[in-house]
N, CA and C of each residue as an Amber inpcrd file, in Angstrom:
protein
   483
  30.4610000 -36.9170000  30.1400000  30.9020000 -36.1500000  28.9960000
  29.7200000 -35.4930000  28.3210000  29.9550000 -34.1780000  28.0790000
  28.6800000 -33.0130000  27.2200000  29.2780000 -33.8610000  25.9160000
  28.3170000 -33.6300000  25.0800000  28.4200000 -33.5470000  23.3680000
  27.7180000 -31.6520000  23.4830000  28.8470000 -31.6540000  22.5040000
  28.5850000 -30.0250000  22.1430000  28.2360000 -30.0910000  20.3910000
  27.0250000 -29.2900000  20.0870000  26.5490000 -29.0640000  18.8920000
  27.4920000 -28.2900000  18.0130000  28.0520000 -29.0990000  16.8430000
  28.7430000 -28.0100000  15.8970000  28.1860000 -27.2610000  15.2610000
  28.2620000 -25.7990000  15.1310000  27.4420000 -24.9760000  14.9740000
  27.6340000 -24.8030000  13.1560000  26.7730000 -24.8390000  12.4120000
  26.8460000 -24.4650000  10.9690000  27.2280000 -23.5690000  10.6560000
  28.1030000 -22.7820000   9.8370000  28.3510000 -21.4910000   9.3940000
  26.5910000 -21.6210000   8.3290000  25.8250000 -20.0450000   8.8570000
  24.9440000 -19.6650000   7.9470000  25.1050000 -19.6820000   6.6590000
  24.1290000 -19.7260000   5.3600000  24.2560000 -19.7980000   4.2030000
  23.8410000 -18.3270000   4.0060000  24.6780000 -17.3470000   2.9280000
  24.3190000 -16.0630000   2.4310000  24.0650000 -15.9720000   0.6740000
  23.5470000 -15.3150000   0.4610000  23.1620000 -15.3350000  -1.3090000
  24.0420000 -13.6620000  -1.0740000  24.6870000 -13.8760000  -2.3430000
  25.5750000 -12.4060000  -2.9290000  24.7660000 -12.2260000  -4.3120000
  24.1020000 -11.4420000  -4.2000000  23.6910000 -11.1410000  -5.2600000
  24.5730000  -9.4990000  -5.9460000  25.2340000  -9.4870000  -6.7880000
  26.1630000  -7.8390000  -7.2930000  26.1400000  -8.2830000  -8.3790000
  26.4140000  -6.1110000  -8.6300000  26.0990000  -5.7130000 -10.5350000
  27.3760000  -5.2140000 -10.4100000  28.1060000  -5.7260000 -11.2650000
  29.5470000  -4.8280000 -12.2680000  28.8980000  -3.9230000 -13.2500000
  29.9880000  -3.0150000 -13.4200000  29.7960000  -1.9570000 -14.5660000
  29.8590000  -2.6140000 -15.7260000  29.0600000  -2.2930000 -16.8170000
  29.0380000  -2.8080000 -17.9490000  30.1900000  -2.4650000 -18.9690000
  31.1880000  -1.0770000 -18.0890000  32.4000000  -0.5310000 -18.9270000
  33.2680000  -2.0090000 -19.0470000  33.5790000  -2.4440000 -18.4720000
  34.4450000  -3.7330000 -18.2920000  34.0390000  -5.0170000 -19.7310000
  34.5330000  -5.4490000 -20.3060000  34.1670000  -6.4380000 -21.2540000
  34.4020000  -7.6740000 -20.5580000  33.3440000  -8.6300000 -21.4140000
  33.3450000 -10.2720000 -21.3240000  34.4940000 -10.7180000 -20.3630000
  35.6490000 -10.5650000 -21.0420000  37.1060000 -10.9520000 -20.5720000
  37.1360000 -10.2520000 -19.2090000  37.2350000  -9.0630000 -19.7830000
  37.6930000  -8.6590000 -18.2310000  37.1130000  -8.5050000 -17.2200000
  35.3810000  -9.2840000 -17.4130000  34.3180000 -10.2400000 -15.8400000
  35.1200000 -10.9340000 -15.0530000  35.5420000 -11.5180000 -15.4360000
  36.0340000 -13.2020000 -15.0950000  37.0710000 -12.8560000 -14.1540000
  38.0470000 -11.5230000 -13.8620000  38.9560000 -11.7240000 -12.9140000
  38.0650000 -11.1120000 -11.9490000  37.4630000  -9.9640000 -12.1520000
  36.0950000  -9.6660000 -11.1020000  35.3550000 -10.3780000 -10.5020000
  34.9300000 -11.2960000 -10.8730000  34.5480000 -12.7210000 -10.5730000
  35.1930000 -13.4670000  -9.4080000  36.4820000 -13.8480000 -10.2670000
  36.9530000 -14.4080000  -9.2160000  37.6330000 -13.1830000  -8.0130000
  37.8200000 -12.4140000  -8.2420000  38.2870000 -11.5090000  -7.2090000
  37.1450000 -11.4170000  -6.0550000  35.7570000 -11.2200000  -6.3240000
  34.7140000 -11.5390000  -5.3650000  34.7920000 -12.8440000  -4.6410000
  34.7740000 -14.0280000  -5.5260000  35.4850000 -14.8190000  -4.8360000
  36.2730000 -15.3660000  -3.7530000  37.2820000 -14.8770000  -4.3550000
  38.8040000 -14.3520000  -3.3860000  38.6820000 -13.9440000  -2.1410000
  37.6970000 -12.5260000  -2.6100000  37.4700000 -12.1880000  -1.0910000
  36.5040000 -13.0810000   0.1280000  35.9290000 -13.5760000  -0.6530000
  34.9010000 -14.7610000   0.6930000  35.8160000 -15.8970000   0.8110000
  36.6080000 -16.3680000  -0.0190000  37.2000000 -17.3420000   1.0650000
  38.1790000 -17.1790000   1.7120000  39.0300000 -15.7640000   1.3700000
  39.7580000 -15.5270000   2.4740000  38.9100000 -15.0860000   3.4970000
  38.4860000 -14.5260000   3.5660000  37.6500000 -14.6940000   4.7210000
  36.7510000 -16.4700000   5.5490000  37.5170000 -16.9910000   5.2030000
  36.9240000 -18.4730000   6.0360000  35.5730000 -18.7570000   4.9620000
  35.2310000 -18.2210000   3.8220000  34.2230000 -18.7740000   3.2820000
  33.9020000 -19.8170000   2.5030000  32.9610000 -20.4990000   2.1120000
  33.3010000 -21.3990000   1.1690000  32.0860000 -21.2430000   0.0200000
  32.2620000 -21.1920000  -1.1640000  31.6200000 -20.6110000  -2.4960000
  30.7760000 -22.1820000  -2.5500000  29.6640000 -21.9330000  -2.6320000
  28.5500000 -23.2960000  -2.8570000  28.5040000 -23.2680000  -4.0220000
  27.9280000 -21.8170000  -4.8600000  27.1280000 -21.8760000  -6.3940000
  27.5210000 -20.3870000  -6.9130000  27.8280000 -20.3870000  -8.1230000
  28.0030000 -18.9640000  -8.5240000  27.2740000 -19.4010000 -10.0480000
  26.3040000 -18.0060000 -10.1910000  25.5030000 -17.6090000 -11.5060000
  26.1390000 -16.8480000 -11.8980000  25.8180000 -16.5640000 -13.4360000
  26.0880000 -15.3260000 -14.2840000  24.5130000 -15.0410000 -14.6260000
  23.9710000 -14.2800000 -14.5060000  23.1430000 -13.6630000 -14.5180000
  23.0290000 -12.8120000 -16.0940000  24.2960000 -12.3830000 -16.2380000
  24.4270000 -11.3880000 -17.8370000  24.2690000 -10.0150000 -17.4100000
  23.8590000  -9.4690000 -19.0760000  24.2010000  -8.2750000 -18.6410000
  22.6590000  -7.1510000 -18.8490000  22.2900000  -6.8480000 -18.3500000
  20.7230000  -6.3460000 -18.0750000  20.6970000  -4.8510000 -17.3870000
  19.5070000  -4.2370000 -17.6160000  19.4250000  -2.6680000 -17.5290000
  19.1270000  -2.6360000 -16.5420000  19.5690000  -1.4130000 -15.8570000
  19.2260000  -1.5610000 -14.4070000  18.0570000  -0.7820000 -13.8290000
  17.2600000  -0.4950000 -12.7860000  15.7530000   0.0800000 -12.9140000
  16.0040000   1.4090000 -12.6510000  17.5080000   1.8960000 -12.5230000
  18.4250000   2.9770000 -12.1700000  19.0100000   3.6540000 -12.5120000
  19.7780000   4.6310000 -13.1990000  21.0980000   4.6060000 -13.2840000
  22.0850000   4.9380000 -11.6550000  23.2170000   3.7290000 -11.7390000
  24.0860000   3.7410000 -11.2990000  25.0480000   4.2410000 -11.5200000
  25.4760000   5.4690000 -10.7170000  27.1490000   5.7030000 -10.9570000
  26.9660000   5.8980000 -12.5470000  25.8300000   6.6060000 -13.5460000
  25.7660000   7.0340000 -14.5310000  25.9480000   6.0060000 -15.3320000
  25.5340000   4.4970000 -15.2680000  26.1480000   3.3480000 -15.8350000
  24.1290000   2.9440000 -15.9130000  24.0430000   2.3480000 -17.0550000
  22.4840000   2.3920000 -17.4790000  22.1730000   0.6070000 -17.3240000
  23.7130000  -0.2440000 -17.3870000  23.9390000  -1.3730000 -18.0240000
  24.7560000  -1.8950000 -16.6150000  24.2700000  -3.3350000 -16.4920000
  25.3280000  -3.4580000 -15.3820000  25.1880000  -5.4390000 -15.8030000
  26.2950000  -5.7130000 -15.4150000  26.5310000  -7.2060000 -15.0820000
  26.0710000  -7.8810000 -13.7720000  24.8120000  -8.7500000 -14.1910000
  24.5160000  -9.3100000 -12.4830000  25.0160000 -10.2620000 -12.3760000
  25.5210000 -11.1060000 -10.9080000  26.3040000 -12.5880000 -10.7960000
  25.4180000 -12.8140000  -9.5130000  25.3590000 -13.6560000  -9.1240000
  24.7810000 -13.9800000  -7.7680000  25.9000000 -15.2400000  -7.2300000
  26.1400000 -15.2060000  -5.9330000  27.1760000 -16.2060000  -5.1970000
  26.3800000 -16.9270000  -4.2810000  26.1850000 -18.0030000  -4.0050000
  25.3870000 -18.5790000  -2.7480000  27.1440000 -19.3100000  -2.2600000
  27.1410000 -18.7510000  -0.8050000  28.2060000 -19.1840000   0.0690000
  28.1680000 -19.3930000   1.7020000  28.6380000 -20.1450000   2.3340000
  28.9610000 -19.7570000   4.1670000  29.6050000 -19.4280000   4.1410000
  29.8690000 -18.6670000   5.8230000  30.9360000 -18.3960000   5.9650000
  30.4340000 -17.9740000   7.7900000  31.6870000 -18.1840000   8.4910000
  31.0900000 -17.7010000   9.6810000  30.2140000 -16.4280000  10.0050000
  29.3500000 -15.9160000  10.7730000  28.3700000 -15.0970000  11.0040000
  29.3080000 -13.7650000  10.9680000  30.5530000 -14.0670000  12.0040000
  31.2880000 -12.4650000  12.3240000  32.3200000 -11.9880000  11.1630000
  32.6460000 -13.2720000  10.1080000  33.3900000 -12.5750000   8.7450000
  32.4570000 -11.4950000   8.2050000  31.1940000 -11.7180000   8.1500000
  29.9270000 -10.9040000   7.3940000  30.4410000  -9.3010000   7.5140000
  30.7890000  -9.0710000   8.8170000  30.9750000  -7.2120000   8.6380000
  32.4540000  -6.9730000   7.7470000  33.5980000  -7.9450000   7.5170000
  34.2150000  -7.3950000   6.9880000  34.6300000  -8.0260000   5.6850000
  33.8150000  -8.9050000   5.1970000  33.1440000  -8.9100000   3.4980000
  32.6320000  -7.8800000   2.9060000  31.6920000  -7.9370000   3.5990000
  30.7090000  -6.1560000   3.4710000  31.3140000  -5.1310000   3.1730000
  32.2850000  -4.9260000   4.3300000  33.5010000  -3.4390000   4.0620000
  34.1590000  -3.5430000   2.8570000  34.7740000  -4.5300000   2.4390000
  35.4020000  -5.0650000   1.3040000  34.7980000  -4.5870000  -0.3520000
  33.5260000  -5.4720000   0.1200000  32.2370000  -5.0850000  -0.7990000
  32.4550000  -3.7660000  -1.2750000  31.9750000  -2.8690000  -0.1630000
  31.6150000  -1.7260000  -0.5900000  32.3790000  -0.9130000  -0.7820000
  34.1310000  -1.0680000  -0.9810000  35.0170000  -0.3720000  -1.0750000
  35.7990000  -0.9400000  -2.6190000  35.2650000  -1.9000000  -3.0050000
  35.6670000  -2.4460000  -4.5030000  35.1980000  -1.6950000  -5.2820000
  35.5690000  -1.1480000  -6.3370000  35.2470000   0.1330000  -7.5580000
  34.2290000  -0.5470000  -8.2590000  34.7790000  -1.9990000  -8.4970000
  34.2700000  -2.6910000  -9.7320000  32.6060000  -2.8380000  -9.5800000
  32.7520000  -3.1590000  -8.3180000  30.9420000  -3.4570000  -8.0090000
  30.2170000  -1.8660000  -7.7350000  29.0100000  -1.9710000  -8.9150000
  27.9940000  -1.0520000  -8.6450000  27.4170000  -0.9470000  -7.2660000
  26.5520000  -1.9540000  -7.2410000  25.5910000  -2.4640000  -5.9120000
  25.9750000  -3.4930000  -5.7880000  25.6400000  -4.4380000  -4.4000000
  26.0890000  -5.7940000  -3.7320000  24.3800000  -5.3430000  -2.4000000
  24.1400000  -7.0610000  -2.6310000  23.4400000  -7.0660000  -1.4010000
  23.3360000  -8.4620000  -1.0060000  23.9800000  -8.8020000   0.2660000
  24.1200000 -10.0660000   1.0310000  22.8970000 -10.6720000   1.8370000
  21.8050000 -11.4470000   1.3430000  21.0530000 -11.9100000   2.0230000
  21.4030000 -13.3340000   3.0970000  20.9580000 -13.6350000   4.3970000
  20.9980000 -15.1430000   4.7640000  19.9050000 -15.6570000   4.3630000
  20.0460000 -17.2470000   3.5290000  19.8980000 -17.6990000   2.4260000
  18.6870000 -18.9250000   3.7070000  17.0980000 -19.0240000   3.8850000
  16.4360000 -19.7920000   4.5270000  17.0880000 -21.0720000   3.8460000
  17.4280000 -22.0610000   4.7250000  17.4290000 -23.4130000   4.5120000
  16.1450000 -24.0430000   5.2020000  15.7020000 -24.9460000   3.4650000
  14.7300000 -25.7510000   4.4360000  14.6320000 -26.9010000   4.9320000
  14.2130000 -27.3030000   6.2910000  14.5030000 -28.0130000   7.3070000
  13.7660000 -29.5450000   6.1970000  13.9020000 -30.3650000   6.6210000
  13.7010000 -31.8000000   6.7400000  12.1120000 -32.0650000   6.8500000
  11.3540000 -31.8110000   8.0970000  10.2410000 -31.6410000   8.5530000
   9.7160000 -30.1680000   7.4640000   9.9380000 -29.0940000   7.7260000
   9.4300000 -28.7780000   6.8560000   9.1490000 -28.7840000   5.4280000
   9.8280000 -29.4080000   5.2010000   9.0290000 -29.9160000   3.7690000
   8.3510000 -31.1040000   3.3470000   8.3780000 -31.8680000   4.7720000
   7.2700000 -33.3240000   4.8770000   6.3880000 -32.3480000   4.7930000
   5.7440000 -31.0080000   5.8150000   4.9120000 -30.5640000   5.9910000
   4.0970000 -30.0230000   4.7350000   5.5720000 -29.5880000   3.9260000
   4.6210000 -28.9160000   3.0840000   4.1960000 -29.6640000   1.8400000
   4.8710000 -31.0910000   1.6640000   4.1700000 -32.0180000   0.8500000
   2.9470000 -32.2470000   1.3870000   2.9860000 -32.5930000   2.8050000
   1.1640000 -33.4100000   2.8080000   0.5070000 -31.7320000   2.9750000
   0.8800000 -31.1600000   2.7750000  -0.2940000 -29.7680000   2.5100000
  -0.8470000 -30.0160000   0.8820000   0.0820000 -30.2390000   0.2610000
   0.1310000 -30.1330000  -0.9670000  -1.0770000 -31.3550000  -1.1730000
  -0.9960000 -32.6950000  -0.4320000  -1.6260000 -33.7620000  -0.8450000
  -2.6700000 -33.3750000  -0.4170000  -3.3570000 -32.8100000   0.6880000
  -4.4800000 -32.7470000   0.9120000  -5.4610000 -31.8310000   0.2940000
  -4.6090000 -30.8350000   0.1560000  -5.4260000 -30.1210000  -0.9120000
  -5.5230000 -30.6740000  -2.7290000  -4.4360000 -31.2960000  -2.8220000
  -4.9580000 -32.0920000  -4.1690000  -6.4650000 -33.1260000  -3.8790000
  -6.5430000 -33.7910000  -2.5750000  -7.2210000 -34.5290000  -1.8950000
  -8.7890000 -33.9640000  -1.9310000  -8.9670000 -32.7440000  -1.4540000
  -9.8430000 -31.5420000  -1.1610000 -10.0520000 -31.4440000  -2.8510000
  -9.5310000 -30.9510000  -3.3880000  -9.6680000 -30.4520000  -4.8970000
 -10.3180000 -31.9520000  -5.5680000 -10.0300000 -32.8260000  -5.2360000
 -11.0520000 -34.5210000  -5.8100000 -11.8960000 -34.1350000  -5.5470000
 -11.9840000 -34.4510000  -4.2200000 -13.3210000 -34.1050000  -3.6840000
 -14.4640000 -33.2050000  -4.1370000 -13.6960000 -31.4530000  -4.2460000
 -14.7260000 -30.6690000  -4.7540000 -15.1340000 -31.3840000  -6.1520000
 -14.2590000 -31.5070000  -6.7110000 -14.9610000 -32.0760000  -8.4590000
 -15.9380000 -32.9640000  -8.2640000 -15.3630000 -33.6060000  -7.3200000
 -16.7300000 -34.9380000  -7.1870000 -17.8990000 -34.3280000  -6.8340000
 -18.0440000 -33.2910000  -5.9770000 -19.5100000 -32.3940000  -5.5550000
 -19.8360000 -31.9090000  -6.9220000 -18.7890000 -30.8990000  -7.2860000
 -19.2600000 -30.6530000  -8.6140000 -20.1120000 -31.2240000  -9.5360000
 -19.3850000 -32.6970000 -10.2170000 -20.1780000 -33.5790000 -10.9680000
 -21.2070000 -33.6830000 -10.7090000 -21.6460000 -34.1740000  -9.0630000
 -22.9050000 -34.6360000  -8.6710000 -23.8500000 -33.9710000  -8.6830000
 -23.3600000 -32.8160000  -7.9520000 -24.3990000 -31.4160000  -8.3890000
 -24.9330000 -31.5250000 -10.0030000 -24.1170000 -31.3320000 -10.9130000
 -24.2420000 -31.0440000 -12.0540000 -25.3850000 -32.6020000 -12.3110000
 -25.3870000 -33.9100000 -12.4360000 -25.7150000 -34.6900000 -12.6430000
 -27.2660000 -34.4720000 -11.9410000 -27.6430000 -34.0680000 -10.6610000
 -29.0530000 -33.6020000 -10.2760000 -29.6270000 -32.5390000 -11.1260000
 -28.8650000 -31.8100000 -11.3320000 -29.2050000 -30.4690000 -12.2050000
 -30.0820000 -31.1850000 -13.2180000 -29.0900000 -31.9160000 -13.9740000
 -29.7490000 -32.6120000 -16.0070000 -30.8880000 -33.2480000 -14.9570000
 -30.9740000 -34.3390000 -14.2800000 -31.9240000 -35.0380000 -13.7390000
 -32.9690000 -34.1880000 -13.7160000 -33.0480000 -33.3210000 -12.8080000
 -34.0120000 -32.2960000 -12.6040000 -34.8470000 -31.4150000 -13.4480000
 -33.5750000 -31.2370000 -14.4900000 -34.2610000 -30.8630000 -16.2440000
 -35.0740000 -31.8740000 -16.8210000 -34.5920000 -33.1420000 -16.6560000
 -35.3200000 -34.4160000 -17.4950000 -36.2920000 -34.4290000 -16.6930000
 -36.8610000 -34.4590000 -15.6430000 -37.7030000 -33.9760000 -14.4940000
 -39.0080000 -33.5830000 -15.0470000 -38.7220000 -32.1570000 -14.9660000
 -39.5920000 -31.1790000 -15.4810000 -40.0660000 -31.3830000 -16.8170000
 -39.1630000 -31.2110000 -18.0080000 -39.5640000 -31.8640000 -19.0900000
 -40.3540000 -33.1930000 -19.0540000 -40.0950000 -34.2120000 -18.2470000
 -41.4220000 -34.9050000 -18.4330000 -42.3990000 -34.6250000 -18.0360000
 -42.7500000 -34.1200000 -17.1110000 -43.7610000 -33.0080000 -16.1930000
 -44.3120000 -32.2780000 -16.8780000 -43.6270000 -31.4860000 -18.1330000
 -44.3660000 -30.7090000 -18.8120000 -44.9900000 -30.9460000 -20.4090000
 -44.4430000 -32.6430000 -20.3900000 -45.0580000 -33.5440000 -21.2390000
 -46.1440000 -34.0790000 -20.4800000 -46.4100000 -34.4980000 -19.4080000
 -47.0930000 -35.3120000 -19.0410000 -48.5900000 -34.0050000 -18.7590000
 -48.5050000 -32.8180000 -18.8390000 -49.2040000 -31.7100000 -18.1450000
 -49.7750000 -31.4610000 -20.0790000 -48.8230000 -31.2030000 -20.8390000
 -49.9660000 -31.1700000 -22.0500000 -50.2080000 -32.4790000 -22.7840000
 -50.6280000 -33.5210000 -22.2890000 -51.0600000 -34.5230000 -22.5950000
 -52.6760000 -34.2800000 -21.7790000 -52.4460000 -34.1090000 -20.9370000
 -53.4840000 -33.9450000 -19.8430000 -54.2930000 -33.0140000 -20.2960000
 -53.9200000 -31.9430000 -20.7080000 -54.8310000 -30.6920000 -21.3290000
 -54.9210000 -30.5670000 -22.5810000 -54.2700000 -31.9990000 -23.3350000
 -54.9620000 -32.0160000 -24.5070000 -55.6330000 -32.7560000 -24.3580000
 -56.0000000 -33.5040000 -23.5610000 -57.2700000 -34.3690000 -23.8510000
 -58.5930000 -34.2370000 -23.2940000 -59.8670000 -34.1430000 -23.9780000
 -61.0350000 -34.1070000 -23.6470000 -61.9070000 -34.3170000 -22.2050000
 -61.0310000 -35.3120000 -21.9280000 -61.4170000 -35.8680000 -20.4950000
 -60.8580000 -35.1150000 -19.3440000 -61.6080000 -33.8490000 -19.0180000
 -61.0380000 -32.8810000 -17.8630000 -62.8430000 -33.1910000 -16.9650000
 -62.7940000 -34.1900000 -16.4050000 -63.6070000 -34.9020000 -15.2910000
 -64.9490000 -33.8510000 -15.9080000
């Protein structure tokens, strides 16, 4: 008998701006109507933001003001083209842009803790050079300064052989 790998539906981030014509109240069926549309499509809604309502670096569709939401969801790979169509045929949404969302692995983030430790590790270390350095430095001052006590003692006194 094979064991066959169940394959994950990918994770996507929805990030879309509504028109700011629409009020408070009337977000919320927009909302869920975005919604709506990913899980009929086989999707399943992980996390949804409200973002608010913020200027855009644009004008859109003559709209200066837009509502951002962001959706983090799966959904199988081949629903993606006809979410999209959906997307871009809804009035309500200004812009929409569907990223796949990196998940990070297990191992990679052991990895990137002991990166993290060793360079905290490395960063001891330099301080410790640091200090020491610094600690020869004063030495080296107290050094000389006696050196240059001990040099006019010598040339103040009479007895030059």
């Amino acid at each position: 008998m094979s064991k066959t790998k169940k394959s994950e539906a990918p994770q996507y981030e929805l990030l879309y701006i509504v028109s700011n014509t629409y009020t408070a109240e009337e977000l919320k069926p927009i909302m869920d109507k975005v919604n709506k549309i990913i899980t009929d499509n086989g999707g399943q809604i992980l996390r949804t933001e409200e973002w608010g309502n913020k200027k855009l670096a644009y004008p859109i569709k003559h709209q200066n003001y837009g509502y951002y939401n962001l959706v983090e969801f799966t959904t199988p790979g081949e629903k993606m083209q006809k979410i999209s169509h959906v997307f871009r045929i809804t009035s309500e949404i200004l812009r929409y842009q569907i990223v796949v969302k990196e998940i990070k692995k297990e191992a990679a983030n052991n990895k990137e803790k002991e990166r993290a430790r060793e360079r905290a590790v490395r960063a001891k270390e330099d301080e410790k050079k640091k200090n020491e350095l610094e600690k020869e430095k004063t030495k080296t001052r107290v050094n000389m300064l006696e050196l240059d006590e001990k040099l006019d003692k010598i040339l103040e006194t009479d007895d030059l052989l």
